[in-house]
N, C-alpha and C positions, 0 to 999 in steps of 0.2 A: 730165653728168647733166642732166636737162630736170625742171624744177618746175613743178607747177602747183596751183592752192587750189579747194577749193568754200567757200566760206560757209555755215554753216548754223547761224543764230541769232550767239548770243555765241561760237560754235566754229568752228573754221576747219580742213578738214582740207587738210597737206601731202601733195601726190601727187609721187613720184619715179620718175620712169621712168630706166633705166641699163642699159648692157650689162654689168654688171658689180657682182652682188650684194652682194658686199664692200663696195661705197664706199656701196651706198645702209643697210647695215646702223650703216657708221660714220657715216654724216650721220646717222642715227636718233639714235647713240648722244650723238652732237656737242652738236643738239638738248637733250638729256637734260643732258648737263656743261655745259652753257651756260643751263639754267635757262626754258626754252618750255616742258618736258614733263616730267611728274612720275614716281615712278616706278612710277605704274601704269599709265602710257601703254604701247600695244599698238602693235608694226607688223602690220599687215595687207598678204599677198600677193594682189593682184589676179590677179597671172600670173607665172608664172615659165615663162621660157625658159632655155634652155642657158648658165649663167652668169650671168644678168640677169633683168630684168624689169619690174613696175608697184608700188611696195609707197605705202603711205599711212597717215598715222596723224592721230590729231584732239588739237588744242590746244585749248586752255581749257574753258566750261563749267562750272566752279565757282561757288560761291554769287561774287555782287558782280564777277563776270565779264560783262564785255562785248565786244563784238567790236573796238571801241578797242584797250583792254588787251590784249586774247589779237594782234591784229595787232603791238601797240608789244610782248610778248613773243618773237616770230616773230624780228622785226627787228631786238631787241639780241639773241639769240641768233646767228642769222646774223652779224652783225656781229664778234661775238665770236670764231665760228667762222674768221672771214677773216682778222680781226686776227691770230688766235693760228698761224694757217696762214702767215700772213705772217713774222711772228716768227719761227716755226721753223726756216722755210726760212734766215735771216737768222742764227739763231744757229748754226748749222751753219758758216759760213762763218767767223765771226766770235769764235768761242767762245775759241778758242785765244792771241787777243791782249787777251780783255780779263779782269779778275781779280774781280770781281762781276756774272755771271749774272744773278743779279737784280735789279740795280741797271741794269742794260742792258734786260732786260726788262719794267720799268716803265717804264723813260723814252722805249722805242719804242712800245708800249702806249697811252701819254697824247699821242703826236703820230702813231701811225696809227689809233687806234680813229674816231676824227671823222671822219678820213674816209670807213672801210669801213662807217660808219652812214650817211653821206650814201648810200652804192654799195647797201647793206641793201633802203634803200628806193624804193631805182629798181629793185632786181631783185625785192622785194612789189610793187609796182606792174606792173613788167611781163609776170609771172606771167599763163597763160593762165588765166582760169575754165572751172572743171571743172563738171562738170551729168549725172555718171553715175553717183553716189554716190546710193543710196536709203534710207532707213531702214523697218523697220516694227515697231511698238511690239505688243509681247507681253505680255499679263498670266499671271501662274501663282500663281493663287491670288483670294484677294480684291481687287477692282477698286478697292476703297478705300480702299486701301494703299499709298499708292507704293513703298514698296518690292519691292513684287511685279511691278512694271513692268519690262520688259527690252527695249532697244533693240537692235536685232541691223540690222548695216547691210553693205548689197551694193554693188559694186562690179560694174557692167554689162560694164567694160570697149569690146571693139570688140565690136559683135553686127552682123555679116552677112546676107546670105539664107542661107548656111550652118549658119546658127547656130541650135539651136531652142532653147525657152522654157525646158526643164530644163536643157541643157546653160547659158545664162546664169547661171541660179541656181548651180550649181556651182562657176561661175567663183569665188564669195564667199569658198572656203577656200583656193584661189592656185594648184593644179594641176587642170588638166582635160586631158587628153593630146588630144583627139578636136580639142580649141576649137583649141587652141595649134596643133595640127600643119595644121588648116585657114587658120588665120590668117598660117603664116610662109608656107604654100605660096601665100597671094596677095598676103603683100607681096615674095616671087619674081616671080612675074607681073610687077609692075609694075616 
């Protein structure tokens, strides 16, 4: 799977790209059990292809949220993610010799988590910035309300000279058959 982040403000949206829908649905979920994202966090499908695709979804944003925090969320969830990925693979092997599970899984826990924190944030760091992500703020109702505000946000994707202005805008709810089938037939080409 290939990660990447936009910043926008105190929020950060994760971008996963993957051939293979499954793993970016369980990173979402991962995310979620590991405490980045709440549970009204939304994945969003930029594109789906045959099996895979672009999906992305946005951290933090909450009152006394800042783009610190919502990064230092990112990066012990990740973290956690590795660690416990780590572990499993490890208890699988290991399970059958030893007589408290959990008492095994804490004490690999407290001498690998340090490290897949340090690994956390060399892979936030190394993360490409994204710049295709758009927002545009909607009122329904009175202007004086915030509550009547609604941010509705696009995902551009790849746009081509193939590509025209309404078919982009389509791309925002994750299938476009026309986008898609022009897009894989030139990364054939090359």
């Amino acid at each position: 799977m290939r990660y990447s982040k936009q910043l926008l403000g105190s929020k950060i949206a994760i971008i996963m790209d993957s051939h293979d829908d499954e793993e970016i649905r369980q990173t979402f979920n991962s995310f979620f059990h590991h405490g980045a994202i709440g549970p009204t966090a939304e994945l969003h499908w930029a594109r789906e292809t045959d099996g895979g695709g672009r999906a992305y979804f946005w951290v933090g944003g909450g009152r006394g949220s800042t783009s610190v925090l919502t990064k230092r969320k990112i990066i012990d969830a990740y973290a956690k993610m590795k660690t416990y990925k780590f572990i499993n693979k490890r208890l699988k092997v290991v399970e059958s010799y030893i007589d408290d599970l959990h008492a095994y899984e804490d004490y690999v826990y407290e001498k690998i988590y340090p490290i897949m924190h340090v690994k956390a944030h060399k892979w936030f760091d190394s993360m490409d910035t994204y710049s295709r992500i758009q927002s545009v703020n909607i009122c329904v109702g009175n202007p004086l309300f915030s509550s009547n505000w609604v941010t509705e946000y696009y995902d551009l994707g790849i746009v081509d000279s193939n590509v025209y202005e309404h078919e982009s805008k389509a791309v925002k709810w994750g299938k476009h058959k026309r986008t898609m089938d022009r897009h894989i037939q030139g990364l054939q080409t090359i």
